[in-house]
Structures are given as structure tokens and as C-alpha cells.
MIROSE-206204 format. One record per residue (C-alpha): residue in three letters; x, y, z; residue number from 1. Coordinates in nm, 3 decimals. Each point is the difference from the previous one (the first is absolute). Layout:
<fidos>
FIDO   res      east     north        up     n
FIDO   ALA         X         Y         Z   NUM
...
</fidos>
This chain:
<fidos>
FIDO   res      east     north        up     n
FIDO   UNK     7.625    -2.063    -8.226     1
FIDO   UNK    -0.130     0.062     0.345     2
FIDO   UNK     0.073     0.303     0.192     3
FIDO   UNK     0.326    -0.084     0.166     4
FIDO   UNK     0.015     0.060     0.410     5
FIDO   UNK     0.206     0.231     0.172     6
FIDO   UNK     0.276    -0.113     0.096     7
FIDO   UNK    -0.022     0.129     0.344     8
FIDO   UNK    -0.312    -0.231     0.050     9
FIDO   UNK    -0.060    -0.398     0.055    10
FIDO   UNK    -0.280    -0.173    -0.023    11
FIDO   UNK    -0.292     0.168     0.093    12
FIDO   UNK     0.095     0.243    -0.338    13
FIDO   UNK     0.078    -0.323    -0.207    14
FIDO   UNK    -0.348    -0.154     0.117    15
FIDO   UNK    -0.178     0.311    -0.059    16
FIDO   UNK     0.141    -0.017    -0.368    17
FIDO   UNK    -0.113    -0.342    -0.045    18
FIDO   UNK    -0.350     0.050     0.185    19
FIDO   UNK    -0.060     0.287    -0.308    20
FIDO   UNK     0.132    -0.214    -0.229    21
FIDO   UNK    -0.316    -0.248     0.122    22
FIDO   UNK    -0.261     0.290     0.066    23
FIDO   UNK     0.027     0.128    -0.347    24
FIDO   UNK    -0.066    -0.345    -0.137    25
FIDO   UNK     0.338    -0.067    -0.185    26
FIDO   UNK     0.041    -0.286     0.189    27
FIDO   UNK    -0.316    -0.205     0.052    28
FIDO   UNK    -0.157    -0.193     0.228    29
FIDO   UNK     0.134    -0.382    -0.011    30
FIDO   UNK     0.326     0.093    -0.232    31
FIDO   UNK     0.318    -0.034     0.134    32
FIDO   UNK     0.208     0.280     0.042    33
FIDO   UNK     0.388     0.056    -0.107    34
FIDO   UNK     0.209    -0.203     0.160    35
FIDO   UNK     0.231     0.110     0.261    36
FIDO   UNK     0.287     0.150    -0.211    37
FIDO   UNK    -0.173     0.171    -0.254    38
FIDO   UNK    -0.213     0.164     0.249    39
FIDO   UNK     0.304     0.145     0.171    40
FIDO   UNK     0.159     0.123    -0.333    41
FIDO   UNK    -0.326     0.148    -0.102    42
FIDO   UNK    -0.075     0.191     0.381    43
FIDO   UNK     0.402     0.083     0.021    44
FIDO   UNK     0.039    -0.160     0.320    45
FIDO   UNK     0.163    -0.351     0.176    46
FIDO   UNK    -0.157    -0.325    -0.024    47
FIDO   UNK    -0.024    -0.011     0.389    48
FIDO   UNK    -0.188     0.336    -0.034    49
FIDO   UNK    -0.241    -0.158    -0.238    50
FIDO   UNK    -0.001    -0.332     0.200    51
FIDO   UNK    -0.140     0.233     0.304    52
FIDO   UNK    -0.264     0.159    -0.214    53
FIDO   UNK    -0.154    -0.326    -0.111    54
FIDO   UNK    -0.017    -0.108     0.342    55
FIDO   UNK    -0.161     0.335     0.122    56
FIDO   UNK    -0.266    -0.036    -0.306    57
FIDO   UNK    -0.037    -0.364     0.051    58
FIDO   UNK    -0.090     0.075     0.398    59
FIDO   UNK    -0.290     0.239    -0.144    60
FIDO   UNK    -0.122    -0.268    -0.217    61
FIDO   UNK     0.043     0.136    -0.359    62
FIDO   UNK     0.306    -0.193    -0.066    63
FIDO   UNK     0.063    -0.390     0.028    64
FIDO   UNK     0.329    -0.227    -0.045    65
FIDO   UNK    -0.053    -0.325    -0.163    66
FIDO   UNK     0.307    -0.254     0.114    67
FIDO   UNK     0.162    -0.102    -0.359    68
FIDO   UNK    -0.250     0.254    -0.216    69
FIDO   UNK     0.108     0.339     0.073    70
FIDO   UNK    -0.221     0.348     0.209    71
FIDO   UNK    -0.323     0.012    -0.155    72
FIDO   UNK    -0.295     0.327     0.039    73
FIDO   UNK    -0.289    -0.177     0.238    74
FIDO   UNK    -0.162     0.356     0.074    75
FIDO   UNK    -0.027     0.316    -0.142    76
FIDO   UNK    -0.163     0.153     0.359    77
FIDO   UNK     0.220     0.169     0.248    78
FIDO   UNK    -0.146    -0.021     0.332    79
FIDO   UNK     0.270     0.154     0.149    80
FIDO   UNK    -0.180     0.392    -0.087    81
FIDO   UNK    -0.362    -0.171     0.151    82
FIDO   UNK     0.223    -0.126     0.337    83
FIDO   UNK     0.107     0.374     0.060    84
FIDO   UNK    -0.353     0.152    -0.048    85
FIDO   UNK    -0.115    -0.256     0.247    86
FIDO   UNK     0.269     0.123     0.257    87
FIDO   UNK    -0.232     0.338    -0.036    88
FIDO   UNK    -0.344    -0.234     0.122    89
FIDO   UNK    -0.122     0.031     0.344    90
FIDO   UNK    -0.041    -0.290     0.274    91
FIDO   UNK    -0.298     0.029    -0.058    92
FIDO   UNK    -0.019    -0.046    -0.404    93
FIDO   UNK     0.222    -0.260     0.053    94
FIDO   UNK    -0.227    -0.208     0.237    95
FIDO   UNK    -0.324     0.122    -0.209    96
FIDO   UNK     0.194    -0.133    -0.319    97
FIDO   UNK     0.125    -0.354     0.193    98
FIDO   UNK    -0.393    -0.031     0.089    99
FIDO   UNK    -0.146     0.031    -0.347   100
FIDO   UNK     0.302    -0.295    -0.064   101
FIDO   UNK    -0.102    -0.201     0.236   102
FIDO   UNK    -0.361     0.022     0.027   103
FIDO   UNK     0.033    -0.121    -0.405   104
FIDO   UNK     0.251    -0.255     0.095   105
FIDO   UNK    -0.262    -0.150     0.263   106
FIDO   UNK    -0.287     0.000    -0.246   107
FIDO   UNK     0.213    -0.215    -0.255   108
FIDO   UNK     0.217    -0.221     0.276   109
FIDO   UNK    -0.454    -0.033     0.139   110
FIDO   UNK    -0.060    -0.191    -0.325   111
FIDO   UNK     0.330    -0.151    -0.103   112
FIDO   UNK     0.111    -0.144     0.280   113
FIDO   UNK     0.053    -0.323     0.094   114
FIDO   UNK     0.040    -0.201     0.353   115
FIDO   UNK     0.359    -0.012    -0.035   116
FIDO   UNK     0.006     0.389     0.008   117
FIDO   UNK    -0.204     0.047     0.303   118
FIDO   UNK     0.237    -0.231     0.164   119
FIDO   UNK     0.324     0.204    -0.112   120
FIDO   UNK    -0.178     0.336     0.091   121
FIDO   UNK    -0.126    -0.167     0.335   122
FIDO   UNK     0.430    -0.086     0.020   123
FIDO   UNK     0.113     0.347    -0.055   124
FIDO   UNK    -0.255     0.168     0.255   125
FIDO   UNK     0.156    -0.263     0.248   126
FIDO   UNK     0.349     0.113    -0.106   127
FIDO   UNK    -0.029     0.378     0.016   128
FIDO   UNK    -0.096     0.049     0.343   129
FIDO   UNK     0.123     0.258     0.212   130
FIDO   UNK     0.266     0.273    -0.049   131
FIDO   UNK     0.324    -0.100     0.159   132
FIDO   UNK     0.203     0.307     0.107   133
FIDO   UNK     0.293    -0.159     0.021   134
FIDO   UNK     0.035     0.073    -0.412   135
FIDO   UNK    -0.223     0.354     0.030   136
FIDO   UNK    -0.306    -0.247    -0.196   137
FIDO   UNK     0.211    -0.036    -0.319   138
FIDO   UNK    -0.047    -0.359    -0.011   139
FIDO   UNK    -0.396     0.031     0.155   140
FIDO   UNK    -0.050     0.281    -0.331   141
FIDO   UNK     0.143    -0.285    -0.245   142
FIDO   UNK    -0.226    -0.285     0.174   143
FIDO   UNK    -0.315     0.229    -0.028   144
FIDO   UNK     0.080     0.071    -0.347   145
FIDO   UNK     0.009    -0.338    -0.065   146
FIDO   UNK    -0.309    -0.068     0.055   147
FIDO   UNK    -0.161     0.299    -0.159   148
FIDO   UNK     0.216    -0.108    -0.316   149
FIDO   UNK    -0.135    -0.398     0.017   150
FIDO   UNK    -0.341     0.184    -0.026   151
FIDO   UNK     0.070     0.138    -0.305   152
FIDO   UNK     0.151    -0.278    -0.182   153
FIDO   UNK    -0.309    -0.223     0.100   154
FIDO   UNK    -0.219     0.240    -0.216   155
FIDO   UNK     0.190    -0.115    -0.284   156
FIDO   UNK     0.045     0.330    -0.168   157
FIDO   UNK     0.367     0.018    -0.080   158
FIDO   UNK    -0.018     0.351    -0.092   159
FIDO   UNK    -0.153     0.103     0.346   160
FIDO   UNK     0.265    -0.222     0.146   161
FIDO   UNK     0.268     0.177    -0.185   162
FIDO   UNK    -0.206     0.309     0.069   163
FIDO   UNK     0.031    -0.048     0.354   164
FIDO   UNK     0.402    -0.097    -0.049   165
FIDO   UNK     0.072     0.306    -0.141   166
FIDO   UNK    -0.120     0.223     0.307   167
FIDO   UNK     0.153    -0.209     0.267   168
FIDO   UNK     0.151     0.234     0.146   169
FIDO   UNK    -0.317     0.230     0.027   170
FIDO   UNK    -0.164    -0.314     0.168   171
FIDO   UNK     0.300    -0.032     0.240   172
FIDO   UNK    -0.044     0.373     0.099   173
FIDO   UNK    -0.390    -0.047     0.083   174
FIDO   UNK     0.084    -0.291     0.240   175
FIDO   UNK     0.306     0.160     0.123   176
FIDO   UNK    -0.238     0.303     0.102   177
FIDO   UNK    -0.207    -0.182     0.265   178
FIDO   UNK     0.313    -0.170     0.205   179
FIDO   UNK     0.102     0.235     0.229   180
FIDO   UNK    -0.291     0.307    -0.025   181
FIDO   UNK    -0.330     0.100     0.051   182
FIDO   UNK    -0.126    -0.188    -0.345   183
FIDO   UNK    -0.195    -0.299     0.110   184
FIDO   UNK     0.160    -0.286    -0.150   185
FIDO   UNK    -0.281    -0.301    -0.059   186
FIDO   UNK    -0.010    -0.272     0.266   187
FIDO   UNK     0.082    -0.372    -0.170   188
FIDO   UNK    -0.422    -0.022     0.078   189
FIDO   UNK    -0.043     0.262    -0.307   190
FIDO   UNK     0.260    -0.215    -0.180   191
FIDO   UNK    -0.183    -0.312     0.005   192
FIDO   UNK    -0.378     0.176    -0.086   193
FIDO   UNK     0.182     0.083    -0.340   194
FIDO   UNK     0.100    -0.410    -0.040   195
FIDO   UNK    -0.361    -0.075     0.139   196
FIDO   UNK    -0.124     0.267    -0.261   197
FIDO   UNK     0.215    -0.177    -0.315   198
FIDO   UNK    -0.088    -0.316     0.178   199
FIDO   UNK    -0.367     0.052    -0.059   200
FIDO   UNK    -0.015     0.030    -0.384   201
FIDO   UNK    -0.183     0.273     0.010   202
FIDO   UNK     0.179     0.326    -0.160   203
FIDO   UNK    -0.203     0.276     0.173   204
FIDO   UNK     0.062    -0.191     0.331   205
FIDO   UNK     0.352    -0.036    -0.074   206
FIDO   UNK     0.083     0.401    -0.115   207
FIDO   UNK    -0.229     0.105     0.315   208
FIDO   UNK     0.277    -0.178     0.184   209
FIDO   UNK     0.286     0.219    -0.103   210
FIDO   UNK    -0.228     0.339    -0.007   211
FIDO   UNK    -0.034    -0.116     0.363   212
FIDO   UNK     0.368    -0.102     0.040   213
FIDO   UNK     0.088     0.369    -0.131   214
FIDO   UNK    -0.246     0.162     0.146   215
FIDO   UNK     0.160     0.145     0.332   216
FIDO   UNK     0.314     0.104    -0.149   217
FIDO   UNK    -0.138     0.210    -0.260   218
FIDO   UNK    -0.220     0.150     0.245   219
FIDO   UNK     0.238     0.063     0.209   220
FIDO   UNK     0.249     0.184    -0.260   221
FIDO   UNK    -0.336     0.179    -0.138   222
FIDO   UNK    -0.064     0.146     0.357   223
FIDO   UNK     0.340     0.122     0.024   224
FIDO   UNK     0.073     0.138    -0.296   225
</fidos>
């Protein structure tokens, strides 16, 4: 029998019991997990308590609910400890991690591309344009992520794309950093060089291009720290 929750807590406790239950390997990956009244007999607590727990572990990717089948085990990784260690990382880790992303993603997207993707990157560049202050850049930082994202998924790599997924909101933060301050944010010039760079083929041309593209802002947060 599992070890039943307090009863003063909800479903972080409940998911905590069920995220051992997966990290010790009692329930593996790909098997499907009690269903949702047996799981609230054996934690002690309400269905809706359980019903919130699978939904927090589903959000964080170890859990996932098949319509008709039942909750089944797709992951026994947290990322959730990795996402708070992160929090810890500097600006400038963050941007010097985003580059060695990128400047991988470019390589690949440099060989795997096709004329269709130029044309979609070439799209993206036209949408992002300028920060609008009327929404404080929110909607520029989701435009410009766009196309940084479209970059990645024309290298074909799924697990850099998912890579990249995962630390969205580090990525956000780096572009968020140049509206507004003293961080040089690149000119839409710097962003086409990278799609000239992937454009050419070449892979060296094509990373040089983003070490170029991140160039001034990790300088810049070098010099001041």
C-alpha cells in the first residue's frame, strides 16, 4: 500500500506520492497506472485530489491520459528539480547556454533545410518586427521567439527542439533583457545574416552567424559583470 497523504494536504502531497511511486521504478515507463479510485483509496485522499495530481504530473510530462485507455507512466524524469536550479543561472549562462543551442540548431537547419523553410523563416523575420509598447513587447518577445523556435525545428533534431521547448522561458528572459536597457538587442540586419548563413549550406558559415548574432550581448553582460 502506498504511503497515504496527510490529510491536511491536496495534490501537490498526492503527486509527490505518485511521482515516488514512478522514481523507484514500481511503476514503469509505458504501464498504466491505477485507475482513478483505487489510487485515491490507496493515497487516502478524494478523487478530485487525485484528479489534480495527474494533471500537475501530466503538465511536467511524466504522466499521460489516454481518452478510453486509462493514465499511463510516459517519463520517469522530473524536470521540475532541473527548472529550479536553472532559476539559480545567470543572464549570462542563460544566453551562453541559448548560443551553444542555436549555433547547433543552425549547423543542422544549414544542411537540412529546404526552400520552403527559408521562406517561413524569411515570414517570421517579417512578422516580428519592432517592439510595440502599447503591450510592454509581450507580443514582440513571442514573435521573436518564433522565429528562433522555426530555426530549430528546421534542423530536424526533435530532441534539440524539445530541448529548446523545455527552457522557454529562459529564452523569453534573454530577449526580454534587451527591450528596454542598455543590452543591445540585434537589429533585424543580424537576423537575416543567420537565414543568409543557414541559407548558404555551409555549417561553419551558418554557426558563425549566431556566434555573431550573440556576440554583443554576451559581451556586454561579460563587461558588466
Amino acid at each position: 500500500m502506498l504511503a497515504q497523504a496527510p490529510r491536511t494536504s491536496l495534490a501537490d502531497t498526492a503527486a509527490d506520492s505518485i511521482r515516488g511511486e514512478i522514481s523507484a521504478g514500481r511503476w514503469a515507463v509505458g504501464s498504466r497506472i491505477p485507475i482513478e479510485p483505487q489510487l485515491a483509496q490507496l493515497l487516502g485522499v478524494s478523487r478530485g485530489t487525485v484528479r489534480e495530481a495527474v494533471k500537475t504530473l501530466v503538465s511536467r510530462g511524466l504522466l499521460e491520459v489516454r481518452q478510453g485507455s486509462g493514465t499511463y507512466v510516459r517519463s520517469g524524469f522530473d524536470p521540475s528539480s532541473s527548472l529550479q536550479k536553472m532559476r539559480l543561472a545567470s543572464l549570462r549562462d542563460q544566453f551562453e547556454v541559448r548560443q551553444a543551442l542555436e549555433v547547433e540548431a543552425a549547423r543542422l537547419a544549414a544542411v537540412r533545410h529546404t526552400a520552403r523553410d527559408l521562406r517561413r523563416l524569411h515570414t517570421l523575420l517579417d512578422r516580428r518586427g519592432v517592439p510595440d509598447e502599447a503591450d510592454n513587447g509581450a507580443a514582440f518577445i513571442e514573435r521573436d521567439l518564433a522565429f528562433h523556435l522555426a530555426i530549430v525545428d528546421v534542423s530536424g533534431n526533435l530532441a534539440l527542439a524539445e530541448t529548446c521547448r523545455f527552457i522557454t522561458g529562459y529564452i523569453k528572459e534573454t530577449i526580454a533583457s534587451s527591450l528596454g536597457t542598455a543590452l543591445p538587442e540585434p537589429d533585424e540586419a543580424a537576423h537575416r545574416a543567420v537565414i543568409e548563413g543557414i541559407a548558404s549550406r555551409d555549417p561553419d558559415v551558418a554557426a558563425a552567424a549566431v556566434r555573431t548574432f550573440m556576440a554583443p550581448m554576451i559581451n556586454a553582460l561579460a563587461l558588466g559583470s
